[in-house]
N, C-alpha and C positions, 0 to 999 in steps of 0.2 A: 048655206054653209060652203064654202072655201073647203075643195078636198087637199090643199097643199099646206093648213095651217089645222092643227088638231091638238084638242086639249087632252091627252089620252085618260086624264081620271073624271074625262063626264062618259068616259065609256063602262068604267071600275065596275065590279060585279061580284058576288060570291053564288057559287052554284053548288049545291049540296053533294050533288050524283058524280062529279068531278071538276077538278079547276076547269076554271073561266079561261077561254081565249080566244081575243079579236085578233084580226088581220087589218091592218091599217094598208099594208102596203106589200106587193108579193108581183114579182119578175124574175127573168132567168136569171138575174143577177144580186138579189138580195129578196129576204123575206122581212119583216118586221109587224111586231106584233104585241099586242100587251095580254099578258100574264097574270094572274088573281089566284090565290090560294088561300083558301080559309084555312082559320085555326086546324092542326093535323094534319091537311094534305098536303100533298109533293110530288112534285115531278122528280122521278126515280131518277137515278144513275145512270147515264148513257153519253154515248158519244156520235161525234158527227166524221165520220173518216178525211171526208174531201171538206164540210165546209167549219170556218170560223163563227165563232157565237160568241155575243156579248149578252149579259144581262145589267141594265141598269133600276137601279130600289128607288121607286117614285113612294110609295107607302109603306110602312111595316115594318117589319123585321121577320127577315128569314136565316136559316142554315144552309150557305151556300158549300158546295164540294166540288171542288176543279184538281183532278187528281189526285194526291195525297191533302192536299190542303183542304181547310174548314174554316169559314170564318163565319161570324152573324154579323151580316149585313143591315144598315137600314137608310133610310131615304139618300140621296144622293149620294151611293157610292156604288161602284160600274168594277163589273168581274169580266173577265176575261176568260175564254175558253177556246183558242185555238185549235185546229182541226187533230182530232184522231184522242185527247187526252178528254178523259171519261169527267163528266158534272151534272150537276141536279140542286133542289134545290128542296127545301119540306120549309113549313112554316110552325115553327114550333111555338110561337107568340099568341098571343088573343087576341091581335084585329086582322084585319083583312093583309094580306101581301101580294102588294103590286108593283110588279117592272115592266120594263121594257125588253122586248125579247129581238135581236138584229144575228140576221143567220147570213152568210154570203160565201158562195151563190147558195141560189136555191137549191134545195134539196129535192135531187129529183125521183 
């Protein structure tokens, strides 16, 4: 396997005891990482002060929050969350919910 070319949903996963998450790729300069939430779970509300975060919906459908704003998300659409404004994410649907998770820089 080729570490510069990756299929990130042969990684996909549901974990009961809490979401799933891979690191594909993590330097001082960016993290990336894929994301999995079963039916009910969520990454809470929080914010990154210094770094930028994107999430992109490879599976599912989730309740994205970036600020005041809410939308449900599902496959190919990419939220945005710039540094210091508060986002999270819960999966209020019945399959599995998986993105793509890109922070930069890293979080140190």
């Amino acid at each position: 396997m080729n570490e510069f070319f990756i299929n990130p949903l042969d990684h996909a996963q549901g974990r009961a005891e809490k979401p799933f998450k891979h690191t594909f790729f993590q330097s001082e300069r960016l993290l990336t990482g894929l994301n999995c939430l079963l039916p009910g779970q969520k990454q809470p509300i929080h914010d990154h002060v210094e770094q930028d975060k994107f999430y992109y919906v490879l599976a599912g459908t989730g309740l994205f929050t970036v600020g005041d704003a809410e939308k449900v998300c599902s496959a190919g659409e990419l939220i945005l969350a710039p540094a210091g404004i508060e986002h999270g994410v819960e999966n209020q649907g019945s399959e599995l919910l998986t993105f793509i998770t890109v922070i930069a820089p890293f979080p140190s």
